[in-house]
N, CA, C and O atoms as CSV, one atom per row, in Angstrom:
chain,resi,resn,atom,element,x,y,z
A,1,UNK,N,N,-13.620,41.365,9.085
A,1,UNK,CA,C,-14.646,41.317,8.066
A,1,UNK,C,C,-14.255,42.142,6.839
A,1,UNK,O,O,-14.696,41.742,5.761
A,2,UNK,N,N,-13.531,43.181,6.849
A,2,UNK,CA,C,-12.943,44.172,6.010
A,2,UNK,C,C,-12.324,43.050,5.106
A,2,UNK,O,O,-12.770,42.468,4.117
A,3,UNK,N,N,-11.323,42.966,5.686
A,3,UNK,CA,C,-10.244,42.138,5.077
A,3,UNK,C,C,-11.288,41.371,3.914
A,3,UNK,O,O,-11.514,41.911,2.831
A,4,UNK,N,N,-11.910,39.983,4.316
A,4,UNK,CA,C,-12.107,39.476,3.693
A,4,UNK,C,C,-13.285,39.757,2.743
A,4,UNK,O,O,-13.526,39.041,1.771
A,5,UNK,N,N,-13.955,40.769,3.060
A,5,UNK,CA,C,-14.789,41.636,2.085
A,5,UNK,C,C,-13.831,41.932,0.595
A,5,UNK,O,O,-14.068,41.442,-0.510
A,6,UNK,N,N,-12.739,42.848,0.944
A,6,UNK,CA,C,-11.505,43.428,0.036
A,6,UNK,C,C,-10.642,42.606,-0.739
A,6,UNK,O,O,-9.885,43.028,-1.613
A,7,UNK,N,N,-10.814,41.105,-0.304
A,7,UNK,CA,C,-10.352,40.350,-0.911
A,7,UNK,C,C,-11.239,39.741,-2.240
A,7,UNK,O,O,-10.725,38.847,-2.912
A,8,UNK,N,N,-12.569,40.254,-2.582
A,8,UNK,CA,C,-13.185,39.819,-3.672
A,8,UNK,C,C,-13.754,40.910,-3.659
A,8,UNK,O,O,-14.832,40.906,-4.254
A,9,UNK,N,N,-13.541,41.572,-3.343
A,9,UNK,CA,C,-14.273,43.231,-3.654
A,9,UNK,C,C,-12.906,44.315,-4.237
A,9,UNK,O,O,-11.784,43.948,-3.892
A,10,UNK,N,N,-12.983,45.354,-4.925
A,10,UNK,CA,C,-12.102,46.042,-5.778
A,10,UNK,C,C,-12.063,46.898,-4.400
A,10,UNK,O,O,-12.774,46.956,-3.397
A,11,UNK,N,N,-10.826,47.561,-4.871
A,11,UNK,CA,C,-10.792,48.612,-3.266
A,11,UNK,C,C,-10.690,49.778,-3.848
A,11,UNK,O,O,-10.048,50.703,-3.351
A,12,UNK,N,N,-11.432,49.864,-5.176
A,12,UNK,CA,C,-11.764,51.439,-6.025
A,12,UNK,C,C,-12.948,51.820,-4.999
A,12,UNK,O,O,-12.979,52.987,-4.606
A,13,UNK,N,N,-13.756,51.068,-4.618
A,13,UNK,CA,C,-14.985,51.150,-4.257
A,13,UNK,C,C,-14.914,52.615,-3.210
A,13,UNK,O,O,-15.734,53.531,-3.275
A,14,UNK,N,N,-13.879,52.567,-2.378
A,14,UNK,CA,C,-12.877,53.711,-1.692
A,14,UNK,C,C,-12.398,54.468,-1.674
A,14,UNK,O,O,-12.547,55.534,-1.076
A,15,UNK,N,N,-11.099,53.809,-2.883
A,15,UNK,CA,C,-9.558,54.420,-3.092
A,15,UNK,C,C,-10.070,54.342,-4.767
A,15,UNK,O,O,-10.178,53.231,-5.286
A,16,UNK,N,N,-10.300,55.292,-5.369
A,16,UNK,CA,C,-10.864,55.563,-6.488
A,16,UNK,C,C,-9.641,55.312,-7.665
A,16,UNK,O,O,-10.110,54.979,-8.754
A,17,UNK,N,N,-8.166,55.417,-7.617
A,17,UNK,CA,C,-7.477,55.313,-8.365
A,17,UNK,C,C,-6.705,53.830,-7.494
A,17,UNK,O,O,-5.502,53.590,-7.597
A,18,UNK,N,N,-7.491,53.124,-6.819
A,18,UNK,CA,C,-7.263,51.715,-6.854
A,18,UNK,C,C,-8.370,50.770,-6.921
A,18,UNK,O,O,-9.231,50.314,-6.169
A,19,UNK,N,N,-7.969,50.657,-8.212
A,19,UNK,CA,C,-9.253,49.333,-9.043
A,19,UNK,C,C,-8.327,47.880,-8.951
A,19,UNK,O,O,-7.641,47.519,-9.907
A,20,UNK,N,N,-8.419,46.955,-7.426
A,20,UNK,CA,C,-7.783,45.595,-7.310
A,20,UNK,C,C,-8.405,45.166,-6.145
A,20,UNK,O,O,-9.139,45.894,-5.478
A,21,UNK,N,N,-8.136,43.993,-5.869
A,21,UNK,CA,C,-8.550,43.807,-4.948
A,21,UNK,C,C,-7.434,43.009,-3.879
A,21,UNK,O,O,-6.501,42.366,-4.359
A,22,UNK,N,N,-7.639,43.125,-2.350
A,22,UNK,CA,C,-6.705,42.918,-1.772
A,22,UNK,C,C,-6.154,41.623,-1.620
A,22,UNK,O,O,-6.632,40.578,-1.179
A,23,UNK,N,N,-4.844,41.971,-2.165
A,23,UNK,CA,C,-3.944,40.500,-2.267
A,23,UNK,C,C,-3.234,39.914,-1.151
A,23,UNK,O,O,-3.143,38.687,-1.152
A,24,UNK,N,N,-2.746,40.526,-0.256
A,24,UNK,CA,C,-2.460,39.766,1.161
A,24,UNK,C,C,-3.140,40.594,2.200
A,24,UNK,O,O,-3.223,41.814,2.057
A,25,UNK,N,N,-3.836,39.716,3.681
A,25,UNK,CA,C,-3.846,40.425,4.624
A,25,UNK,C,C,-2.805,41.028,5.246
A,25,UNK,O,O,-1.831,40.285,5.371
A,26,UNK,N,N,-2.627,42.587,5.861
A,26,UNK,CA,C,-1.928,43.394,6.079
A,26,UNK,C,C,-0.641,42.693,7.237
A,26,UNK,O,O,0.526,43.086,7.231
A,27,UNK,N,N,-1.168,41.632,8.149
A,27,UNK,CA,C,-0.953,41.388,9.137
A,27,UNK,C,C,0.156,39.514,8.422
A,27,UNK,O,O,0.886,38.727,9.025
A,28,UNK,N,N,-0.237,39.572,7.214
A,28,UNK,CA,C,0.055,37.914,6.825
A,28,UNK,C,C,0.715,38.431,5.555
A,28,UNK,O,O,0.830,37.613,4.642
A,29,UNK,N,N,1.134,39.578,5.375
A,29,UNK,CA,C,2.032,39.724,3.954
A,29,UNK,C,C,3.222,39.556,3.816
A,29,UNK,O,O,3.547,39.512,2.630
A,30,UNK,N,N,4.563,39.365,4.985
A,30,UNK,CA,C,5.349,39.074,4.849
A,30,UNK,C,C,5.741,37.408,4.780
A,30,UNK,O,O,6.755,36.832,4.388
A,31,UNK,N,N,4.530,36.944,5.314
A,31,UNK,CA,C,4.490,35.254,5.452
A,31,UNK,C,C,4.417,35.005,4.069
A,31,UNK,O,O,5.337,34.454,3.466
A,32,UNK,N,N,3.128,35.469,3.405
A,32,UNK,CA,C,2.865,34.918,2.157
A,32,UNK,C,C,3.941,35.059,1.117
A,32,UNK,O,O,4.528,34.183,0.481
A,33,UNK,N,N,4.097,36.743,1.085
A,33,UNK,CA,C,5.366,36.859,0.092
A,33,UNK,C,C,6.764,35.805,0.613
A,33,UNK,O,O,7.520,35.604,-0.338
A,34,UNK,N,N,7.086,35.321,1.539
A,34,UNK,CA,C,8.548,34.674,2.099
A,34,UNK,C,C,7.861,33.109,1.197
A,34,UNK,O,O,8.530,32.577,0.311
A,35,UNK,N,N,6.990,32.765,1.459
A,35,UNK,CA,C,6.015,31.677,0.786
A,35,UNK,C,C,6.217,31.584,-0.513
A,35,UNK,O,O,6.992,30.778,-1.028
A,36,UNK,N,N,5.475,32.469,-1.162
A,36,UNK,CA,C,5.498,32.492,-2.654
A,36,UNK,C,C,6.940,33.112,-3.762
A,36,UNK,O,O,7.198,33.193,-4.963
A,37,UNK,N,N,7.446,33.373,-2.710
A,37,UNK,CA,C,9.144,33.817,-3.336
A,37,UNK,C,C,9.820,32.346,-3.442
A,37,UNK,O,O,10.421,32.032,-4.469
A,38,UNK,N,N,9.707,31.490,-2.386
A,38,UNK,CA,C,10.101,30.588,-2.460
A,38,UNK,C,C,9.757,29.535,-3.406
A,38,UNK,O,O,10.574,28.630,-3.575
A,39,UNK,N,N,8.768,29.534,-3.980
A,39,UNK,CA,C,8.397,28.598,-5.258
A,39,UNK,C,C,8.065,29.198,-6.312
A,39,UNK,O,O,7.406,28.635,-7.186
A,40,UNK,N,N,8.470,30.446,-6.401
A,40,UNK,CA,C,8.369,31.116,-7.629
A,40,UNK,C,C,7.511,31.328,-7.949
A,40,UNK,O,O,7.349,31.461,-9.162
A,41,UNK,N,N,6.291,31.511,-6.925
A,41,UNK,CA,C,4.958,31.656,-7.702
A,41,UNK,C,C,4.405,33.030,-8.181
A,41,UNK,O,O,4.623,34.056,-7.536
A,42,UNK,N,N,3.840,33.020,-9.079
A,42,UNK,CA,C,3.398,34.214,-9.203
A,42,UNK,C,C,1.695,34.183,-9.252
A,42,UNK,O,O,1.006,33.176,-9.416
A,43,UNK,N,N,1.140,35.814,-9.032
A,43,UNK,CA,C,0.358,36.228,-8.028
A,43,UNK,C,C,-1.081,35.562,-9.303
A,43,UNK,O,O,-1.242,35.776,-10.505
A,44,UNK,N,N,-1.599,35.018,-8.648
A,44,UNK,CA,C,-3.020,34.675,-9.612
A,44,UNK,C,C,-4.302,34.505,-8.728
A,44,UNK,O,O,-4.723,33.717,-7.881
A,45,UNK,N,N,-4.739,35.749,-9.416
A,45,UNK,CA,C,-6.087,35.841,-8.951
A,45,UNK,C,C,-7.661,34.494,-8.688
A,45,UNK,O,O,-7.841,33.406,-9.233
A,46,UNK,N,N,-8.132,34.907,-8.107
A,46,UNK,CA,C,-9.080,33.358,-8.498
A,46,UNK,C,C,-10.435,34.125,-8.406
A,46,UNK,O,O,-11.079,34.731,-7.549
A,47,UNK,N,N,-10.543,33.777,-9.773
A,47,UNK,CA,C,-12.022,33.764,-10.410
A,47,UNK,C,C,-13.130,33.746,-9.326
A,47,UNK,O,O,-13.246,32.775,-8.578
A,48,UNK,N,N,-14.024,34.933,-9.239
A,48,UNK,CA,C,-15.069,34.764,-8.561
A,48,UNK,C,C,-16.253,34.090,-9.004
A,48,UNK,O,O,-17.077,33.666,-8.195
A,49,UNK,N,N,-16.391,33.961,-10.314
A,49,UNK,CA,C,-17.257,33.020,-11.367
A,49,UNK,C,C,-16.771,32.292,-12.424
A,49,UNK,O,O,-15.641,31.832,-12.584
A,50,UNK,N,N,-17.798,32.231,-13.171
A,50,UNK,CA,C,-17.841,32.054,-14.413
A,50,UNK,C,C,-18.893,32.470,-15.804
A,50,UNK,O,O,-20.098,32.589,-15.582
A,51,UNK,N,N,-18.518,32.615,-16.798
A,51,UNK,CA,C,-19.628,32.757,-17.769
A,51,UNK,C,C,-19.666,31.897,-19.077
A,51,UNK,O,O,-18.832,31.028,-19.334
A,52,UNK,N,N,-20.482,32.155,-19.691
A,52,UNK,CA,C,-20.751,31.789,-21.516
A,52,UNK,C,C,-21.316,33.513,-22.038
A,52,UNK,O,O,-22.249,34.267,-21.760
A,53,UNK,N,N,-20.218,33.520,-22.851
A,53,UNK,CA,C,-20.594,34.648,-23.731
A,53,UNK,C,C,-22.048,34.198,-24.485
A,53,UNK,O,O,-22.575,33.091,-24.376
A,54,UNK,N,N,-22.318,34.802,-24.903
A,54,UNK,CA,C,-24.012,34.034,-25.367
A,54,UNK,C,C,-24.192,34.975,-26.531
A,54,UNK,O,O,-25.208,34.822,-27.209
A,55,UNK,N,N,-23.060,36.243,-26.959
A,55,UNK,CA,C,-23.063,36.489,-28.323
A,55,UNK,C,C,-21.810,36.953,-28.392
A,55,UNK,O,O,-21.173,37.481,-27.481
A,56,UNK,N,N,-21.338,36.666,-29.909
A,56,UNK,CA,C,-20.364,37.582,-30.244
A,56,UNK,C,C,-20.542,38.810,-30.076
A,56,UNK,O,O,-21.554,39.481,-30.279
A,57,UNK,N,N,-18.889,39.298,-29.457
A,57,UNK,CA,C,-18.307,40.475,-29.024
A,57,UNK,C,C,-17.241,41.384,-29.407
A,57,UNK,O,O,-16.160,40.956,-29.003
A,58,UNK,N,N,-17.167,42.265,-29.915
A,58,UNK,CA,C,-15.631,42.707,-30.872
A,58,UNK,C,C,-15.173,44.276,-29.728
A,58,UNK,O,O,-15.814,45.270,-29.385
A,59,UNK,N,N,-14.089,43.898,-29.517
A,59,UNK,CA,C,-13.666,44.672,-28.613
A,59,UNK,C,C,-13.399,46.022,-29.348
A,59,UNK,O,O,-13.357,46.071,-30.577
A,60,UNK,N,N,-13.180,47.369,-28.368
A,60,UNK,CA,C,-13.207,48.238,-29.284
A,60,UNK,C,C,-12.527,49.243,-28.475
A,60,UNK,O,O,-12.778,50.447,-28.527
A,61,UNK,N,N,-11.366,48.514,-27.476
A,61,UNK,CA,C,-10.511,49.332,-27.295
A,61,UNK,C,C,-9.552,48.201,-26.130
A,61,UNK,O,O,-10.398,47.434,-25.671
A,62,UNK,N,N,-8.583,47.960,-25.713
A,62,UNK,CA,C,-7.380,47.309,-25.105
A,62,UNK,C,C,-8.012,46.720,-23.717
A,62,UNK,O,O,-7.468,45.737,-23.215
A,63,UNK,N,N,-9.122,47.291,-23.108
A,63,UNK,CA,C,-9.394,46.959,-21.714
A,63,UNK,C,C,-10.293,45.892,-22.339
A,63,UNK,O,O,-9.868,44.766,-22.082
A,64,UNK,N,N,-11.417,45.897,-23.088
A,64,UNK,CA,C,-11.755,45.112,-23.696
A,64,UNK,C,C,-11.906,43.928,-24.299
A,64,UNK,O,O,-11.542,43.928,-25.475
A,65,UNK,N,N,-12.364,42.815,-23.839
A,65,UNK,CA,C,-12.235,41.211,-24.865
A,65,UNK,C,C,-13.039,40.729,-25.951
A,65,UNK,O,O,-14.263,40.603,-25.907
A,66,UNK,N,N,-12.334,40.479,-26.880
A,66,UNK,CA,C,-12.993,40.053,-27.932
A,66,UNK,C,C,-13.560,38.910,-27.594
A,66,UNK,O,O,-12.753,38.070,-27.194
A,67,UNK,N,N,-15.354,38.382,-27.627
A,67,UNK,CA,C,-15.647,37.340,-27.408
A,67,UNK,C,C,-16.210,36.811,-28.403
A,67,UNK,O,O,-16.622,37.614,-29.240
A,68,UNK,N,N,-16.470,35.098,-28.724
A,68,UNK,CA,C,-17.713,34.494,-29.866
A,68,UNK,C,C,-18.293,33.654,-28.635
A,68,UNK,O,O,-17.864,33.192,-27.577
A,69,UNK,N,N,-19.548,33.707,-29.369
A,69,UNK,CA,C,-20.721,33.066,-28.464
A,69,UNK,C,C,-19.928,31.475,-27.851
A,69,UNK,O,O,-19.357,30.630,-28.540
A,70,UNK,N,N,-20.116,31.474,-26.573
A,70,UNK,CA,C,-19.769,30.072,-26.203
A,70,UNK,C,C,-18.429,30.144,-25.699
A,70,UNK,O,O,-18.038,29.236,-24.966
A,71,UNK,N,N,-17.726,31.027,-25.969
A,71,UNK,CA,C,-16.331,31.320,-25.064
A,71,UNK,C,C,-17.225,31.333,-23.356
A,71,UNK,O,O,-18.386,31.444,-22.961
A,72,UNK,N,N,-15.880,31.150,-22.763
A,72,UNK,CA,C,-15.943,30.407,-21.472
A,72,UNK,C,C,-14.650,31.607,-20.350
A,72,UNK,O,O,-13.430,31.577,-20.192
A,73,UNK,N,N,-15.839,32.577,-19.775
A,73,UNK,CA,C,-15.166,33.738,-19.315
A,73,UNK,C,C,-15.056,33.603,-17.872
A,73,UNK,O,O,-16.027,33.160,-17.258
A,74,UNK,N,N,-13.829,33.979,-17.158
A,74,UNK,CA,C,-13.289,33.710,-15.817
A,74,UNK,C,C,-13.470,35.091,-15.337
A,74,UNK,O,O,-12.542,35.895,-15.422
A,75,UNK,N,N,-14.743,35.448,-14.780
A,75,UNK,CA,C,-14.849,36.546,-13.638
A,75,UNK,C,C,-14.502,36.748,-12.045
A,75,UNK,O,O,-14.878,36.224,-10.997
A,76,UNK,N,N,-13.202,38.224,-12.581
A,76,UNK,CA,C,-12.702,38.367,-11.343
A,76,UNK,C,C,-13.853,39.325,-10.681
A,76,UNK,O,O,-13.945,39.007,-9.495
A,77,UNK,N,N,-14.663,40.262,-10.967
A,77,UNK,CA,C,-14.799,41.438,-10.831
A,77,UNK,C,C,-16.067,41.908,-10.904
A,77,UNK,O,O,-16.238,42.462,-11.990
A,78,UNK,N,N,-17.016,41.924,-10.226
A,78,UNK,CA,C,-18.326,42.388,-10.768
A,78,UNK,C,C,-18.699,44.025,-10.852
A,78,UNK,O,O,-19.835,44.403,-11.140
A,79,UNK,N,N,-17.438,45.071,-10.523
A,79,UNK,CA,C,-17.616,46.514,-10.273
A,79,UNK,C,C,-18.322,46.876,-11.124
A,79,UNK,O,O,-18.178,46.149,-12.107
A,80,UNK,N,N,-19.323,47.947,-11.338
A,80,UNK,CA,C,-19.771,48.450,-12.412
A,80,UNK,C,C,-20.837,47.378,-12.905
A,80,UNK,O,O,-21.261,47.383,-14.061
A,81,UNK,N,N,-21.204,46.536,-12.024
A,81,UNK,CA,C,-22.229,45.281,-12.793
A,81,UNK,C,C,-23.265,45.963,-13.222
A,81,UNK,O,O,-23.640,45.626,-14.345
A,82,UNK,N,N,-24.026,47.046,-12.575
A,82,UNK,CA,C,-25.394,47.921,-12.938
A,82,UNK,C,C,-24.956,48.369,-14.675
A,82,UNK,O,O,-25.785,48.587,-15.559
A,83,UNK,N,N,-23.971,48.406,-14.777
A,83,UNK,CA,C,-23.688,49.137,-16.141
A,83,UNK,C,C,-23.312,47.993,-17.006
A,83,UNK,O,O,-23.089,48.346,-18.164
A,84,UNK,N,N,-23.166,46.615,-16.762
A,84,UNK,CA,C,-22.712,45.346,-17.470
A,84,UNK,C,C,-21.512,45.510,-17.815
A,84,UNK,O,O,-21.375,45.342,-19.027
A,85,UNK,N,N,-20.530,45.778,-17.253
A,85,UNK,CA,C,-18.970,45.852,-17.161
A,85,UNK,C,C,-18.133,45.521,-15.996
A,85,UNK,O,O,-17.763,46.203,-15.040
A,86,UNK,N,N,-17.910,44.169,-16.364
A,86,UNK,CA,C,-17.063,42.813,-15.398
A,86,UNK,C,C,-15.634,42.874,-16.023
A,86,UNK,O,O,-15.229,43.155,-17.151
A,87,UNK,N,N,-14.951,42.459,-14.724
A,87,UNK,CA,C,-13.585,41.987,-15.249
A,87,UNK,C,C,-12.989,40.743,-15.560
A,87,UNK,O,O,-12.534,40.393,-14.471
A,88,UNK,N,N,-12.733,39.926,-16.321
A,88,UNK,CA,C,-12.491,38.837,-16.715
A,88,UNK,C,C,-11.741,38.492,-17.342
A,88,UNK,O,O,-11.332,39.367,-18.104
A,89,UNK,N,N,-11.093,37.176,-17.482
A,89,UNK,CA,C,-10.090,36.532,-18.389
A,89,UNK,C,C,-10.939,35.771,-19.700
A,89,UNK,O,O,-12.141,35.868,-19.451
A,90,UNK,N,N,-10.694,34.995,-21.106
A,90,UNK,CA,C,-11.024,34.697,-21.912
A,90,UNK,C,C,-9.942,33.694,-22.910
A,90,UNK,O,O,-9.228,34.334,-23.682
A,91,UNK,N,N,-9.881,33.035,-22.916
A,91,UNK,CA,C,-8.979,32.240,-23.910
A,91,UNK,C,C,-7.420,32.895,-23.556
A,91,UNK,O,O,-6.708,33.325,-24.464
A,92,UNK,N,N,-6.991,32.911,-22.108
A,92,UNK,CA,C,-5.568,33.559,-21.556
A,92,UNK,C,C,-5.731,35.002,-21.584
A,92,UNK,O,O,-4.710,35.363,-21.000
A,93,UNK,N,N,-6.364,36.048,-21.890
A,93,UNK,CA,C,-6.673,37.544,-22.051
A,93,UNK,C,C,-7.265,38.187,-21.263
A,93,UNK,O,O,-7.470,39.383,-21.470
């Protein structure tokens, strides 16, 4: 149950200077990596949602995305949701 909790949950929640969430099970990481070495893949997260920005947004420092109303945001991350600070992608960013 861990496992797959940690896999859409950040494992800061814990390990305070680890803000990610878990990318292979402990027991299936040499499978996957022998897997994904082999087709060159590289590691991509999958979106736990989605959004619509619903106003323009001007970022105001690097962690930050600049949004305009109607951009179309790929949420990995809901940590910090009480405070309205998600992690997400935006037009590749």
């Amino acid at each position: 149950e861990l496992v797959e909790y940690y896999q859409t949950h950040s494992l800061k929640e814990s390990f305070k200077q680890l803000d990610t969430a878990l990318r292979f099970p402990y027991k299936q990481r040499d499978r996957t990596i022998q897997r994904s070495n082999s087709r060159n893949a590289v590691f991509n997260p999958r979106p736990i949602g989605m959004a619509t920005a619903r106003y323009n947004f001007a970022a105001r420092d690097m962690r930050e995305l600049t949004l305009r109303e109607g951009d179309v945001v790929k949420i990995y991350s809901k940590i910090g949701g009480d405070q309205g600070w998600w992690k997400g992608e935006a037009k590749g960013k």
